[in-house]
C-alpha positions as CSV (number, residue, x, y, z in Angstrom):
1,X,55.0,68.4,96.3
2,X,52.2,70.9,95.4
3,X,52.5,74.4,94.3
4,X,50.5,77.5,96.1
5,X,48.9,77.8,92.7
6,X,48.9,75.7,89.4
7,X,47.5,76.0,85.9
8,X,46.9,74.2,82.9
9,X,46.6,74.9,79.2
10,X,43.3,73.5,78.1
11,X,44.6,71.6,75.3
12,X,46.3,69.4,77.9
13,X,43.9,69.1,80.5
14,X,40.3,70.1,78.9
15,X,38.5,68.8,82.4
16,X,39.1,68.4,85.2
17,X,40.0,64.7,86.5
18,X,37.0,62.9,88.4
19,X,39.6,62.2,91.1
20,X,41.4,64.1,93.8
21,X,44.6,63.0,91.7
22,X,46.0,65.2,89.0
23,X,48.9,63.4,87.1
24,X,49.9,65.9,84.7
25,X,51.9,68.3,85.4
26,X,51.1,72.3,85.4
27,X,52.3,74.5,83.2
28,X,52.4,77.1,85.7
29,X,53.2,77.7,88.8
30,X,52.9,80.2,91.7
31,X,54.9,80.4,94.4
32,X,54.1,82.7,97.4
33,X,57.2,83.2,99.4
34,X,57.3,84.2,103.0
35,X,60.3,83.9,105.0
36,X,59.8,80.2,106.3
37,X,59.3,78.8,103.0
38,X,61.4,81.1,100.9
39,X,64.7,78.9,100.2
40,X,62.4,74.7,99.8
41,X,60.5,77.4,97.2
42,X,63.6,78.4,95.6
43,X,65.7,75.4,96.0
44,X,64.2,72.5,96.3
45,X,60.3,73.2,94.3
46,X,62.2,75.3,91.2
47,X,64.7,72.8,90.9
48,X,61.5,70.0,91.3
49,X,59.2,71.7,88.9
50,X,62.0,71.6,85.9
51,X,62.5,68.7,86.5
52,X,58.7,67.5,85.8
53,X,58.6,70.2,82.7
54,X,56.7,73.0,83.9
55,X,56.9,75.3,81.4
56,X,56.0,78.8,83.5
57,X,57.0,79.8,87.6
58,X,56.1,82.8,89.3
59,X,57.8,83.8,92.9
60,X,55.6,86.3,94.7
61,X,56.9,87.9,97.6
62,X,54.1,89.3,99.1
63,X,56.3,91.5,101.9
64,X,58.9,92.7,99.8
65,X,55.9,93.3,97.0
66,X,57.6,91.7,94.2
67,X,56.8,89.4,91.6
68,X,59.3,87.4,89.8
69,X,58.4,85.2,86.5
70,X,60.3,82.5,85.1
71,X,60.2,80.5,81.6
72,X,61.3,76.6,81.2
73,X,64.0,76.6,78.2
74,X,66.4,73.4,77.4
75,X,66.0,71.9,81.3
76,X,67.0,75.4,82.7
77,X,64.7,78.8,84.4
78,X,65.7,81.3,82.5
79,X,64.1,84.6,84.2
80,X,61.4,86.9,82.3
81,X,61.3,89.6,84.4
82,X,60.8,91.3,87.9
83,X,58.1,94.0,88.7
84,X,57.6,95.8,92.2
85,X,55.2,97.5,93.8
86,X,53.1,99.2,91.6
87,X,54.8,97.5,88.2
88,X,52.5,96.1,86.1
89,X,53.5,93.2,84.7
90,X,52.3,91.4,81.2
């Protein structure tokens, strides 16, 4: 299963593999929702991406112009914040 978008510190991947494969997990995620894919994203990826110890997710709903970020903590998504529209978010 593969994320919109993915990241990784440096510190745990310093270059990039030789091969197509990555086998380390991210430590962030994006997710850019849209109404087709809005509830796998939500409840089968999140769910998924715990799991595999991601530590960061982000939900972007690009209609509804809203950004949601999530932090890993004990096995669980506990939520950071929300910003719309013209929030800015840091």
């Amino acid at each position: 299963m593969e994320a919109d978008l993915a990241g990784w510190r440096r510190e745990r991947m310093p270059r990039l593999p030789r091969n197509a494969a990555i086998t380390v997990a991210p430590d962030w995620v994006c997710e850019i929702l849209s109404p087709s894919t809005e509830a796998n994203d939500r409840g089968v990826k999140m769910p998924l991406y715990a799991e595999h110890g991601v530590g960061h997710a982000w939900l972007v709903d690009p209609i509804e112009q809203v950004l949601e970020a999530f932090r890993l903590a004990r096995g669980r998504w506990q939520p950071i914040g929300t910003w719309r529209d013209g929030d800015a978010a840091r």
